[in-house]
N, CA, C, O and CB atoms as a CASP TS submission, in Angstrom:
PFRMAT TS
TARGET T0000
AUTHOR 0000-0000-0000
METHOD Language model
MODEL 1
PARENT N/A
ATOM      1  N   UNK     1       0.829  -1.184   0.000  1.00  0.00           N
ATOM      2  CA  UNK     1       0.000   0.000   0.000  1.00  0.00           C
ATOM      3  C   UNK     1       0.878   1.254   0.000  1.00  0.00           C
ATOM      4  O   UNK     1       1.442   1.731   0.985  1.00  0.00           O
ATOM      5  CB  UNK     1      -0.946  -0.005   1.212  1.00  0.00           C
ATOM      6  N   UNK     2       0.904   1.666  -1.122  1.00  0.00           N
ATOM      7  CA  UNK     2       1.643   3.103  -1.237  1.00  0.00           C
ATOM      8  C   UNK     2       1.048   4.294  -1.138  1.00  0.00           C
ATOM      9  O   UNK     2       0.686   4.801  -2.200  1.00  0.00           O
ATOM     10  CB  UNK     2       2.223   3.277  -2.367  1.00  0.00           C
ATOM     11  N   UNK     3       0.885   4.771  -0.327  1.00  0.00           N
ATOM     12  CA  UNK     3      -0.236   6.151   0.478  1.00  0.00           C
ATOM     13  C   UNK     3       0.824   7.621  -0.309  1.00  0.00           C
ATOM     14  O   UNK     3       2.051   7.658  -0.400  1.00  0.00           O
ATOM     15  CB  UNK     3      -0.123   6.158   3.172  1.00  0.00           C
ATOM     16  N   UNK     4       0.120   8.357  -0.630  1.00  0.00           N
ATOM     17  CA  UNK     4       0.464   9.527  -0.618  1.00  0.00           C
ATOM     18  C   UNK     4       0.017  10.356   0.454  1.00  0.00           C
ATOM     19  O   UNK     4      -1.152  10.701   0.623  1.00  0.00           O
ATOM     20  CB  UNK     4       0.175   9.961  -1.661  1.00  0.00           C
ATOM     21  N   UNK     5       0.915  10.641   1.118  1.00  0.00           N
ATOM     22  CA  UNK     5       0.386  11.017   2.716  1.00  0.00           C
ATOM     23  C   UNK     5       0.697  12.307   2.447  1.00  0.00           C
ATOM     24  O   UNK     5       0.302  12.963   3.411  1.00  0.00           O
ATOM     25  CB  UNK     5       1.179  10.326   4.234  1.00  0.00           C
ATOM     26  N   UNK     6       1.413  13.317   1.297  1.00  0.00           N
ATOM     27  CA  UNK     6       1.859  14.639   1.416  1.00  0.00           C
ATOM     28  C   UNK     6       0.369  15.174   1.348  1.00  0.00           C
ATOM     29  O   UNK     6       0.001  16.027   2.155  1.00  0.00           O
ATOM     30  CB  UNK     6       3.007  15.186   0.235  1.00  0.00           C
ATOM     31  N   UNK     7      -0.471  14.680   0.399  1.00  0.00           N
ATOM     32  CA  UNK     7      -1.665  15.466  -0.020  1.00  0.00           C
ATOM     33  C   UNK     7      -2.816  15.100   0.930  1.00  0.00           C
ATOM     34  O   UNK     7      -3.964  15.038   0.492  1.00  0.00           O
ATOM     35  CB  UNK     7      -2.066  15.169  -1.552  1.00  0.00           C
ATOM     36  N   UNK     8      -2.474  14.802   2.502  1.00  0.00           N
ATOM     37  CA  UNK     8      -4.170  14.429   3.175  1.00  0.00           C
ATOM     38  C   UNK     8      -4.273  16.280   3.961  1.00  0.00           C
ATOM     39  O   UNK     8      -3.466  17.002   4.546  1.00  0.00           O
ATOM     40  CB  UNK     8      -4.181  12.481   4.983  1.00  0.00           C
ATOM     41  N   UNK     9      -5.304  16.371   3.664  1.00  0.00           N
ATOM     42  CA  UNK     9      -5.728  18.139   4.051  1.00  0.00           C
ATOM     43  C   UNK     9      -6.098  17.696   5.772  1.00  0.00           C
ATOM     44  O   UNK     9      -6.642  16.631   6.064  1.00  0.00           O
ATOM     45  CB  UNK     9      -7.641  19.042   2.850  1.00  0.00           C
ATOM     46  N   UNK    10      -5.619  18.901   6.939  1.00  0.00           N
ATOM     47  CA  UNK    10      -5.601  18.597   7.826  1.00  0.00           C
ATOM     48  C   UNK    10      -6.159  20.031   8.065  1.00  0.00           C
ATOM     49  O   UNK    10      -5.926  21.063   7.436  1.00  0.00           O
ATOM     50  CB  UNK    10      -4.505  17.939   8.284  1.00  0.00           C
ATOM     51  N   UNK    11      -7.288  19.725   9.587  1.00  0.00           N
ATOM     52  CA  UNK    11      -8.061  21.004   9.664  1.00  0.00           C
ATOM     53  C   UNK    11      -6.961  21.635  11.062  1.00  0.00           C
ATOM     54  O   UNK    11      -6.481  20.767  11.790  1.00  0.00           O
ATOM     55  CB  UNK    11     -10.108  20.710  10.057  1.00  0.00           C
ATOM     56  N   UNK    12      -6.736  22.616  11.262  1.00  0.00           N
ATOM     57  CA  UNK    12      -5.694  22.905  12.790  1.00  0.00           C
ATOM     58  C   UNK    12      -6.362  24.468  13.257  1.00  0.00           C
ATOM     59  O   UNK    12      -6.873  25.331  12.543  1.00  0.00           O
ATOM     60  CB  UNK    12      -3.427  23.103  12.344  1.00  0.00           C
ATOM     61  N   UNK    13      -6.192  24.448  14.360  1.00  0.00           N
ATOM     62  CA  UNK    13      -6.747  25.751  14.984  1.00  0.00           C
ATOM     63  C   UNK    13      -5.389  26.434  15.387  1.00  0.00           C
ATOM     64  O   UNK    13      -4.516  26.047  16.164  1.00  0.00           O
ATOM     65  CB  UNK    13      -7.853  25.498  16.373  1.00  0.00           C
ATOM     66  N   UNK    14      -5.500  27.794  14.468  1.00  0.00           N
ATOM     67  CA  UNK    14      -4.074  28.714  14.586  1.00  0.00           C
ATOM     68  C   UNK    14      -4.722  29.904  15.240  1.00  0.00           C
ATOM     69  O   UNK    14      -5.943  29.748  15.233  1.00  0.00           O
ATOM     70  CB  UNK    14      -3.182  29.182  12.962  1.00  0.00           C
ATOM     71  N   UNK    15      -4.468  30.692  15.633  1.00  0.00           N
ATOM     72  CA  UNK    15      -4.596  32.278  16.379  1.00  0.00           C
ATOM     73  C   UNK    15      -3.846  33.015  15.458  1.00  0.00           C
ATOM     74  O   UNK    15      -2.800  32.674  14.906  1.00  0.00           O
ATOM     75  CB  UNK    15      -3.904  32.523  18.048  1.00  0.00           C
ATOM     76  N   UNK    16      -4.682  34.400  15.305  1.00  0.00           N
ATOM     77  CA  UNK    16      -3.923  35.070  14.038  1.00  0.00           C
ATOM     78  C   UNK    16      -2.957  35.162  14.185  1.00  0.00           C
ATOM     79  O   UNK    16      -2.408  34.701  13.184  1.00  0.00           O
ATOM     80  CB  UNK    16      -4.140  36.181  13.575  1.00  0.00           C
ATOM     81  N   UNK    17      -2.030  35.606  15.080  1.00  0.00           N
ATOM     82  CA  UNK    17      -0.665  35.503  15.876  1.00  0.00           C
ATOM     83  C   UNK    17       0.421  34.697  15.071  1.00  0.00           C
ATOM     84  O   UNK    17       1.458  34.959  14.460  1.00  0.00           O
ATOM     85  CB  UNK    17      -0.898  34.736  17.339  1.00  0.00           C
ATOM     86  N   UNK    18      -0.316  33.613  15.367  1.00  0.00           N
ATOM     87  CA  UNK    18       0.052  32.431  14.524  1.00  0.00           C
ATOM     88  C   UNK    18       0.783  32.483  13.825  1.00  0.00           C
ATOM     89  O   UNK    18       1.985  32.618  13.597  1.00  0.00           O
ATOM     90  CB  UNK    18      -0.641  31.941  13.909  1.00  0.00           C
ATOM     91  N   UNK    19      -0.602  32.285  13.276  1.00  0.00           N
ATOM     92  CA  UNK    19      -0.248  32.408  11.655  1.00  0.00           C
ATOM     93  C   UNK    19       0.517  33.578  10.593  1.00  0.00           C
ATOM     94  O   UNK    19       0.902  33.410   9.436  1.00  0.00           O
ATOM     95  CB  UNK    19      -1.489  32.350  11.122  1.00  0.00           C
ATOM     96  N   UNK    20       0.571  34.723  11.393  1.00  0.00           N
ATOM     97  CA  UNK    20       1.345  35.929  10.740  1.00  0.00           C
ATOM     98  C   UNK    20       2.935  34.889  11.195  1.00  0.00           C
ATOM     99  O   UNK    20       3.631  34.549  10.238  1.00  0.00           O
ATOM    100  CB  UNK    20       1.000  37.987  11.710  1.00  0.00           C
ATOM    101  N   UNK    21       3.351  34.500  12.492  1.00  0.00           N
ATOM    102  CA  UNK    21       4.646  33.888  12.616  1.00  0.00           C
ATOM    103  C   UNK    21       4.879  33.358  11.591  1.00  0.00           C
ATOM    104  O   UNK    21       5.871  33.726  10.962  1.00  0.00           O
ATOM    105  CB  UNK    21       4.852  33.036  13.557  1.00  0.00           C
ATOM    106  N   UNK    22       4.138  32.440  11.141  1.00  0.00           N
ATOM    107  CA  UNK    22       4.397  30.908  10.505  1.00  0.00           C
ATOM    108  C   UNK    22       4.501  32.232   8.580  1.00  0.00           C
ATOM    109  O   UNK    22       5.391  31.937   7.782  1.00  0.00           O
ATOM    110  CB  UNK    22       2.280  29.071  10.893  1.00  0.00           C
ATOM    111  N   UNK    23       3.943  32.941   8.373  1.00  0.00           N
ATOM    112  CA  UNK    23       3.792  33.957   7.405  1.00  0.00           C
ATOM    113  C   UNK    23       4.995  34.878   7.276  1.00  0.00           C
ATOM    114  O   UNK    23       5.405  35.327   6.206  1.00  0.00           O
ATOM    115  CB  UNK    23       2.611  34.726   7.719  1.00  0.00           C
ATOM    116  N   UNK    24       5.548  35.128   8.539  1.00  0.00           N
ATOM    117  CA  UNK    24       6.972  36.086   8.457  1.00  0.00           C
ATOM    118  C   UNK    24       7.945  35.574   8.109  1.00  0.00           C
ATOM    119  O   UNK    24       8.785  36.121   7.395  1.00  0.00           O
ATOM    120  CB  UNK    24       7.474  36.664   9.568  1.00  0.00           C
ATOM    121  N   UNK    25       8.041  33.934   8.736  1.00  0.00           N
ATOM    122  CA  UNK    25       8.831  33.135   8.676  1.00  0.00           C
ATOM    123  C   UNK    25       9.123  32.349   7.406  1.00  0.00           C
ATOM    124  O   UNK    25      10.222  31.944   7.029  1.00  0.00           O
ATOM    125  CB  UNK    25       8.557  32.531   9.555  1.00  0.00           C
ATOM    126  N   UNK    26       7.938  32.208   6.815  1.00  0.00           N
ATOM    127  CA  UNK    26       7.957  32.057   5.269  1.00  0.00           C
ATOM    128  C   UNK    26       8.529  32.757   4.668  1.00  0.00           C
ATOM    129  O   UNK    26       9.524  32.268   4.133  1.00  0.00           O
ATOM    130  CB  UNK    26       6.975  32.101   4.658  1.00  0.00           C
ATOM    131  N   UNK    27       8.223  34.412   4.381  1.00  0.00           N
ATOM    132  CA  UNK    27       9.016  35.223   3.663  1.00  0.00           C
ATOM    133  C   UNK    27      10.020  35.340   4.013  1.00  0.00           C
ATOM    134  O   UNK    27      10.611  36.078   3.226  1.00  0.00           O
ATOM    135  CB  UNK    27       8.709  36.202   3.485  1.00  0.00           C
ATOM    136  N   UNK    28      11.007  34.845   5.262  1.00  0.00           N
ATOM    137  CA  UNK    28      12.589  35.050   5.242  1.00  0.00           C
ATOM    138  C   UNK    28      13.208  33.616   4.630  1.00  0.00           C
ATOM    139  O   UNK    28      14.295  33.446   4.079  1.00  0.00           O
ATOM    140  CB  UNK    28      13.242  35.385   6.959  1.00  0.00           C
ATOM    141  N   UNK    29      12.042  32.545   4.941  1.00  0.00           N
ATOM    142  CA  UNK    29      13.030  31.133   4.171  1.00  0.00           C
ATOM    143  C   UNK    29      13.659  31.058   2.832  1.00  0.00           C
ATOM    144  O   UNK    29      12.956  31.172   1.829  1.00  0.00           O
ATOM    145  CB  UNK    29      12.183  29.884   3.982  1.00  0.00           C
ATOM    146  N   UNK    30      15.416  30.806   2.719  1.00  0.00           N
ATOM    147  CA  UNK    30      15.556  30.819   2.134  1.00  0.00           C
ATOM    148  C   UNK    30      15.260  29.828   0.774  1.00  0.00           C
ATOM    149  O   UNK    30      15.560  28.668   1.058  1.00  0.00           O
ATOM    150  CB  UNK    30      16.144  31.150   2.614  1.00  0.00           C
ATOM    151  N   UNK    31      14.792  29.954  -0.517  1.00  0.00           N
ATOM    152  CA  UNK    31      14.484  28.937  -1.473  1.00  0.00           C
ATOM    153  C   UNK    31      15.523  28.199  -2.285  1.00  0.00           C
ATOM    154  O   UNK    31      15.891  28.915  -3.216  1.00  0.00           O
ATOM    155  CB  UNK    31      13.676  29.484  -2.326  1.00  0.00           C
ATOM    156  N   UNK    32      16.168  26.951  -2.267  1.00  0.00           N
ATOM    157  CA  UNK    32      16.840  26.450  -3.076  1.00  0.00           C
ATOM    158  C   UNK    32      16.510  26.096  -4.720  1.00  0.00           C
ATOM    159  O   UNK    32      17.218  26.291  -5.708  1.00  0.00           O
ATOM    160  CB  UNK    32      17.086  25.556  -2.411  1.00  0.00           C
ATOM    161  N   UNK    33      15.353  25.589  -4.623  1.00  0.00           N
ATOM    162  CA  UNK    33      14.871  25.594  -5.650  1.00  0.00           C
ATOM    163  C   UNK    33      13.149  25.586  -6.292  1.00  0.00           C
ATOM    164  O   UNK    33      12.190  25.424  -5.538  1.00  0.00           O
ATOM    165  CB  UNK    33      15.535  24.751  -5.894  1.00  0.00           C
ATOM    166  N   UNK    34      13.042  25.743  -7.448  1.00  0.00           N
ATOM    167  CA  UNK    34      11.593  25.691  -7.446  1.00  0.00           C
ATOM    168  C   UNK    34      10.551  25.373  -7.133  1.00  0.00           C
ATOM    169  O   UNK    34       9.468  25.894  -7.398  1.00  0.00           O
ATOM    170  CB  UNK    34      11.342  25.571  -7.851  1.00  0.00           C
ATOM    171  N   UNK    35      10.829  24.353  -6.451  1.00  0.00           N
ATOM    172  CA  UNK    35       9.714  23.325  -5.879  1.00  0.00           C
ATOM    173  C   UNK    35       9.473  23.630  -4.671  1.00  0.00           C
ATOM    174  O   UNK    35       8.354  23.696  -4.163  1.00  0.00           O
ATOM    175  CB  UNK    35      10.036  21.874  -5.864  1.00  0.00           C
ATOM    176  N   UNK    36      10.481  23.826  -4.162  1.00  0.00           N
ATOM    177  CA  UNK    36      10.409  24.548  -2.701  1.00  0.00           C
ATOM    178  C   UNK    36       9.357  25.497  -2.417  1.00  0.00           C
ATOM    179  O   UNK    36       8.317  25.500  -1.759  1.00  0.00           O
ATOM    180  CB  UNK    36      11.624  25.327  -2.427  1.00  0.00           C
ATOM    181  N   UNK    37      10.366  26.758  -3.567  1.00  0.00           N
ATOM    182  CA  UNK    37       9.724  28.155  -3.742  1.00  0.00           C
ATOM    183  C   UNK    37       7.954  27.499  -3.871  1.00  0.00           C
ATOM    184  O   UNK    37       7.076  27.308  -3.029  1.00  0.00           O
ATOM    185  CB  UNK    37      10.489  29.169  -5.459  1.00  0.00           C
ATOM    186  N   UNK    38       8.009  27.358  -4.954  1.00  0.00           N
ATOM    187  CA  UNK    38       6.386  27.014  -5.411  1.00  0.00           C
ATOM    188  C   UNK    38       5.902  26.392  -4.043  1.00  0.00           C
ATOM    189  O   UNK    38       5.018  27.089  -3.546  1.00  0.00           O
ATOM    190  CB  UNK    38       6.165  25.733  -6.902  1.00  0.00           C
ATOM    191  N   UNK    39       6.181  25.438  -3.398  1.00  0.00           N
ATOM    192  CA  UNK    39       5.036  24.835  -1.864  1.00  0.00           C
ATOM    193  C   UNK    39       5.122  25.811  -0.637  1.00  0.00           C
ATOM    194  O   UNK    39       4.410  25.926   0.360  1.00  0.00           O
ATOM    195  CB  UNK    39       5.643  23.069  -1.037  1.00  0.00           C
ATOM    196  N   UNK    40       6.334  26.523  -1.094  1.00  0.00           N
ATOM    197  CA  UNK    40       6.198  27.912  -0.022  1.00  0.00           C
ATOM    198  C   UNK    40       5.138  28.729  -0.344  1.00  0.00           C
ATOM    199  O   UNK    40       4.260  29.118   0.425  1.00  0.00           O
ATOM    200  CB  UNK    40       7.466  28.946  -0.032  1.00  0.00           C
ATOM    201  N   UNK    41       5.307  29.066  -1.964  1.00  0.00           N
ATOM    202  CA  UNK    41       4.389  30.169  -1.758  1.00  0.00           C
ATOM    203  C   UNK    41       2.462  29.809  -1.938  1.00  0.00           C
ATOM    204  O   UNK    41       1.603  30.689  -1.987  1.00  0.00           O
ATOM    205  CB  UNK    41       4.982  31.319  -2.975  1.00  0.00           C
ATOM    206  N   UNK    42       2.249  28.545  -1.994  1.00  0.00           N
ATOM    207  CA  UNK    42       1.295  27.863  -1.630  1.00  0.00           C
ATOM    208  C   UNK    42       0.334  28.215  -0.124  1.00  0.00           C
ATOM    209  O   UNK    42      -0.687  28.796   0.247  1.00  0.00           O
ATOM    210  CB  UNK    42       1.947  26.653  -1.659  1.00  0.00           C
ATOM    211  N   UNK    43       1.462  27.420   0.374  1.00  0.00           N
ATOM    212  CA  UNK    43       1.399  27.198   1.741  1.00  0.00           C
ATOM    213  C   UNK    43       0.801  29.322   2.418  1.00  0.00           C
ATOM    214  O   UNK    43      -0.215  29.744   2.971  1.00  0.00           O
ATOM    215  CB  UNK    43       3.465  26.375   2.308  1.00  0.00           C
ATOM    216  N   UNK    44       2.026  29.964   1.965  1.00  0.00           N
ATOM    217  CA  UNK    44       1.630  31.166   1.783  1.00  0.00           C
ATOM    218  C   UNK    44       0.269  31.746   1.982  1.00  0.00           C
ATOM    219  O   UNK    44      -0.249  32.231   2.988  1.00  0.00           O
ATOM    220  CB  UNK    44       1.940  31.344   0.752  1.00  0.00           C
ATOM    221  N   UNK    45      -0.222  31.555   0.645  1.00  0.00           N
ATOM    222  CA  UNK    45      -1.547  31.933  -0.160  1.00  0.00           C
ATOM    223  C   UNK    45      -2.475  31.333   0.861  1.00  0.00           C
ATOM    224  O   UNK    45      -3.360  32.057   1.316  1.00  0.00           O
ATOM    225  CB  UNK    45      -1.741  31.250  -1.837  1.00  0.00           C
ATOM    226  N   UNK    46      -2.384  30.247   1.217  1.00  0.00           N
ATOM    227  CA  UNK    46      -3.383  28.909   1.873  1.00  0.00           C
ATOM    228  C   UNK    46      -3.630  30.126   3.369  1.00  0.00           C
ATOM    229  O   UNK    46      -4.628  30.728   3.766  1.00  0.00           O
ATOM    230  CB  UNK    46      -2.183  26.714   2.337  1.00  0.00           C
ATOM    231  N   UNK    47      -2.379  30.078   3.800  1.00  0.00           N
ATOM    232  CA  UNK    47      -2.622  30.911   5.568  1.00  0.00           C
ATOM    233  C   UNK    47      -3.143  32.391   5.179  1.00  0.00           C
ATOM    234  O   UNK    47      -3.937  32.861   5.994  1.00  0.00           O
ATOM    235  CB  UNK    47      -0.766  31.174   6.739  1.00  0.00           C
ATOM    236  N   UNK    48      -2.876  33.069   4.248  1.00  0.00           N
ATOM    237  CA  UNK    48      -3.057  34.713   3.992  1.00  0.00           C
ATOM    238  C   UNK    48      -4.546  34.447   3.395  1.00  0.00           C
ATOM    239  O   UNK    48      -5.275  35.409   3.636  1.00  0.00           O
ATOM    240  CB  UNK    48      -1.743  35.632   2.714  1.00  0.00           C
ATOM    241  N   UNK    49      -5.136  33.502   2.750  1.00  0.00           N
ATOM    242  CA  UNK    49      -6.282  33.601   2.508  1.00  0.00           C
ATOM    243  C   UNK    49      -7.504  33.028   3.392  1.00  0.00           C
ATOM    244  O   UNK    49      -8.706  33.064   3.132  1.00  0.00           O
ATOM    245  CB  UNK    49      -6.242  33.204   1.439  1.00  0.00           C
ATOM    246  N   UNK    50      -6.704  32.378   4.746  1.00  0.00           N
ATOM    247  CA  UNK    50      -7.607  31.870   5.901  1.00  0.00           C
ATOM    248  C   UNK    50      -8.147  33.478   6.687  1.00  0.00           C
ATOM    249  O   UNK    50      -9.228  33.724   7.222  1.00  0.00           O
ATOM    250  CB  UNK    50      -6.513  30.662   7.138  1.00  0.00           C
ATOM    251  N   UNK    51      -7.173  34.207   6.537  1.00  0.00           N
ATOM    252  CA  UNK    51      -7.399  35.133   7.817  1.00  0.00           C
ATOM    253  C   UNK    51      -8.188  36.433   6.341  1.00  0.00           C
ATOM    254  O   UNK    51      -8.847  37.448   6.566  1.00  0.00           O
ATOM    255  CB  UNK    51      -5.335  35.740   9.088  1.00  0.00           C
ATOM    256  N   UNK    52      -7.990  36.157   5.666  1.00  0.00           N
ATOM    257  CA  UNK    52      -8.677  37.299   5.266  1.00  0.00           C
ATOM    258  C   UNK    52      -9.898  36.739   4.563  1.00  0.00           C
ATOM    259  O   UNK    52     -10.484  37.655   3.987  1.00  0.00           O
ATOM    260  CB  UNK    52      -7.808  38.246   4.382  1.00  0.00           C
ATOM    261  N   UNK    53     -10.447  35.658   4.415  1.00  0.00           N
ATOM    262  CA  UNK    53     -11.671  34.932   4.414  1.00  0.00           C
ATOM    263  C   UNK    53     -12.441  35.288   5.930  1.00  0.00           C
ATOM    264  O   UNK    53     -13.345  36.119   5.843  1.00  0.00           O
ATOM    265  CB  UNK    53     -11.308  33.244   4.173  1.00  0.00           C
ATOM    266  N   UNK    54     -12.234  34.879   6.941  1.00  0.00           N
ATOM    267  CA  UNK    54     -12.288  35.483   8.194  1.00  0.00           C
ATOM    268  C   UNK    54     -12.839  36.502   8.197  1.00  0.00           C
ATOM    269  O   UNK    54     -14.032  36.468   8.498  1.00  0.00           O
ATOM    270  CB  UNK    54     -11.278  35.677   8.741  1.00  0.00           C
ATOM    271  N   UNK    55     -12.120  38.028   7.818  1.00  0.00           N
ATOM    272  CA  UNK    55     -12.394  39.099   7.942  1.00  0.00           C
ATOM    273  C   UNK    55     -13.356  39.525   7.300  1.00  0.00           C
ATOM    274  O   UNK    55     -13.930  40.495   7.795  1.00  0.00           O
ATOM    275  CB  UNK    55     -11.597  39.650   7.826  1.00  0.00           C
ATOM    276  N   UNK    56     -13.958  38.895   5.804  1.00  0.00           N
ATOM    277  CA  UNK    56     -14.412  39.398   4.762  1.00  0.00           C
ATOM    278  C   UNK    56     -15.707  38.788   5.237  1.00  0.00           C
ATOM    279  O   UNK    56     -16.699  39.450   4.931  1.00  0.00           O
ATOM    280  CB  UNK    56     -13.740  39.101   3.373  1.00  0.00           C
ATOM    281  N   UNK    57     -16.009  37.259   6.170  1.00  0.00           N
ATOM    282  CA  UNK    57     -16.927  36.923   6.725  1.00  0.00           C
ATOM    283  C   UNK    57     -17.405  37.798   7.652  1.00  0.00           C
ATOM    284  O   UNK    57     -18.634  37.808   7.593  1.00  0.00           O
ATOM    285  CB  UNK    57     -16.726  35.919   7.101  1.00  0.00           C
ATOM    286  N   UNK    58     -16.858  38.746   8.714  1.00  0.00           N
ATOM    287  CA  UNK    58     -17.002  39.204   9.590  1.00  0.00           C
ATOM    288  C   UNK    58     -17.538  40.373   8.950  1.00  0.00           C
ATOM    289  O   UNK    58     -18.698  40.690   9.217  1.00  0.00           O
ATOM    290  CB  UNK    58     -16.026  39.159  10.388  1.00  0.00           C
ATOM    291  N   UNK    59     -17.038  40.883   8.354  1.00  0.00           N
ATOM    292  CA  UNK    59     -17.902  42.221   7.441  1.00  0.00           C
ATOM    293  C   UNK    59     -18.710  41.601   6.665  1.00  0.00           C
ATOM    294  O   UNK    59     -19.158  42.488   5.939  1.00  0.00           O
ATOM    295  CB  UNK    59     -17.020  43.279   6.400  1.00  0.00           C
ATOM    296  N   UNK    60     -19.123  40.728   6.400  1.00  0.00           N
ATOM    297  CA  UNK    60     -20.958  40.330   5.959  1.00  0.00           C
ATOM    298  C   UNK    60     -21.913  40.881   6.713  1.00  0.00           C
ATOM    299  O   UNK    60     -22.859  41.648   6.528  1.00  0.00           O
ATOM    300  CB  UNK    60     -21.451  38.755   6.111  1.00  0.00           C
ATOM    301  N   UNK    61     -21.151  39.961   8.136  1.00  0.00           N
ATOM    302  CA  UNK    61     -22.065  39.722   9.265  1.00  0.00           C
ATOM    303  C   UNK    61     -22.711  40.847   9.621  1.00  0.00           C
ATOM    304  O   UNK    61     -23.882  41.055   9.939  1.00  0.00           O
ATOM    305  CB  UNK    61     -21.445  39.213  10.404  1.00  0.00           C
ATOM    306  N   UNK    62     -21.560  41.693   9.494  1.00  0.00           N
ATOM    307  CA  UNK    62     -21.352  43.382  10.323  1.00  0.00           C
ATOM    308  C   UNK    62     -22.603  44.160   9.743  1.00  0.00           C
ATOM    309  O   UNK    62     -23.421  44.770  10.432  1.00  0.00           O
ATOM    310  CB  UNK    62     -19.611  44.455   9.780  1.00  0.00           C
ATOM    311  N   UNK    63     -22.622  44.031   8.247  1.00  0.00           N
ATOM    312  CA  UNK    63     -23.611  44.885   7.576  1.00  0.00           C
ATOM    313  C   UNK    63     -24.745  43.907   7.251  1.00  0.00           C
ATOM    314  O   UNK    63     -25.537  44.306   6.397  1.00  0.00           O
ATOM    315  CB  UNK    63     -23.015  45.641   6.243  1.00  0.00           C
ATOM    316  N   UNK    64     -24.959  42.718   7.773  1.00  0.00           N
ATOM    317  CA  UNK    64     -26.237  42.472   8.000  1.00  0.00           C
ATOM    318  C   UNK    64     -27.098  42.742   8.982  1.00  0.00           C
ATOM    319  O   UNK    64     -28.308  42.538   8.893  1.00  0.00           O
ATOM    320  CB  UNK    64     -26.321  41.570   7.923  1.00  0.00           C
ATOM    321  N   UNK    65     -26.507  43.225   9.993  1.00  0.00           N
ATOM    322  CA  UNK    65     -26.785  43.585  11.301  1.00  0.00           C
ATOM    323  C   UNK    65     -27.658  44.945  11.262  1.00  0.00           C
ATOM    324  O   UNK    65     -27.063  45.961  10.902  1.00  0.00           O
ATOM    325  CB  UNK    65     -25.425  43.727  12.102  1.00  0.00           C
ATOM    326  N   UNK    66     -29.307  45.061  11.676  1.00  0.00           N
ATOM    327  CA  UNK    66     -30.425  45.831  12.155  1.00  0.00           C
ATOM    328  C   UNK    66     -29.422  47.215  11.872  1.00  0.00           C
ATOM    329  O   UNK    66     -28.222  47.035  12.080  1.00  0.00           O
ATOM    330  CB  UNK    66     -31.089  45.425  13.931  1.00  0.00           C
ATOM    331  N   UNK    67     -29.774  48.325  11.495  1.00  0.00           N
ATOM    332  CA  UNK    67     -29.380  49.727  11.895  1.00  0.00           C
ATOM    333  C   UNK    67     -30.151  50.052  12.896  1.00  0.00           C
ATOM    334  O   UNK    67     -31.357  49.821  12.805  1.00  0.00           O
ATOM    335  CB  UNK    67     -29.482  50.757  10.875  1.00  0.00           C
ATOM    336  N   UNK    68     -29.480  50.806  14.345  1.00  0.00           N
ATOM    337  CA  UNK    68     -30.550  51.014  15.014  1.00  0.00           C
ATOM    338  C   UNK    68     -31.281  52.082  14.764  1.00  0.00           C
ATOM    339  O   UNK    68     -30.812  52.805  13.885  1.00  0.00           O
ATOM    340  CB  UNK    68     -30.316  50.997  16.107  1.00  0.00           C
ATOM    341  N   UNK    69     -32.478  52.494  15.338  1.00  0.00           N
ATOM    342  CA  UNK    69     -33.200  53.975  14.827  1.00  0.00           C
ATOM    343  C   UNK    69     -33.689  54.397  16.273  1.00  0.00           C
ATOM    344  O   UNK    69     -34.546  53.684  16.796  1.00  0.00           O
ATOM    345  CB  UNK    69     -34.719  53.834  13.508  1.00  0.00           C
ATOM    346  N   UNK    70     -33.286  55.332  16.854  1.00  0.00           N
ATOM    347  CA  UNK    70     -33.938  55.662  18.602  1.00  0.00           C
ATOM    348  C   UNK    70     -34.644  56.922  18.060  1.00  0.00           C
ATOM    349  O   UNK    70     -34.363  57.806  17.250  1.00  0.00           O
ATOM    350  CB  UNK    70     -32.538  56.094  20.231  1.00  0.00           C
ATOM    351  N   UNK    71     -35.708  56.609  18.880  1.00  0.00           N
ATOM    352  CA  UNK    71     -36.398  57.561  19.167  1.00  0.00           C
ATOM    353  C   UNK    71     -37.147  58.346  20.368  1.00  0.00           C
ATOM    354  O   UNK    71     -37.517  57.688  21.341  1.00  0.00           O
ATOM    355  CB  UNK    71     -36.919  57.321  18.580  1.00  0.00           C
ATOM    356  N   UNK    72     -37.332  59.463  20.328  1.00  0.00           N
ATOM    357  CA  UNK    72     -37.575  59.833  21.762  1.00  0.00           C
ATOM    358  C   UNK    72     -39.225  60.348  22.232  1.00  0.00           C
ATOM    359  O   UNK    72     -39.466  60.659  23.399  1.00  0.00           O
ATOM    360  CB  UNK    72     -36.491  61.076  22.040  1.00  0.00           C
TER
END
């Protein structure tokens, strides 16, 4: 049984914190070669588009939300 175990998608709970580390730390690794580069900048895209999926959810929410109207 020969498993390709690189490609099983794994769900993990990061804190934005996090993930900017794991994001800074990316852009200083150095790349030897293409393949590298290319699953770096993957990996990249994958974390920078978690947190700003996030945000773009949160501003749905925001402007679905009642305007209030007071009156006196």
């Amino acid at each position: 049984m020969d498993h390709d175990f690189k490609n099983i998608l794994h769900n993990v709970n990061l804190t934005e914190g996090q993930i900017g580390v794991i994001l800074c730390s990316l852009e200083a690794y150095p790349t030897d070669s293409t393949e590298t580069s290319a699953d770096i900048q993957a990996i990249f895209e994958e974390l920078e588009g978690s947190v700003d999926r996030f945000y773009d959810n949160m501003e749905k929410k925001q402007q679905q939300q009642p305007i209030a109207e007071w009156t006196d």
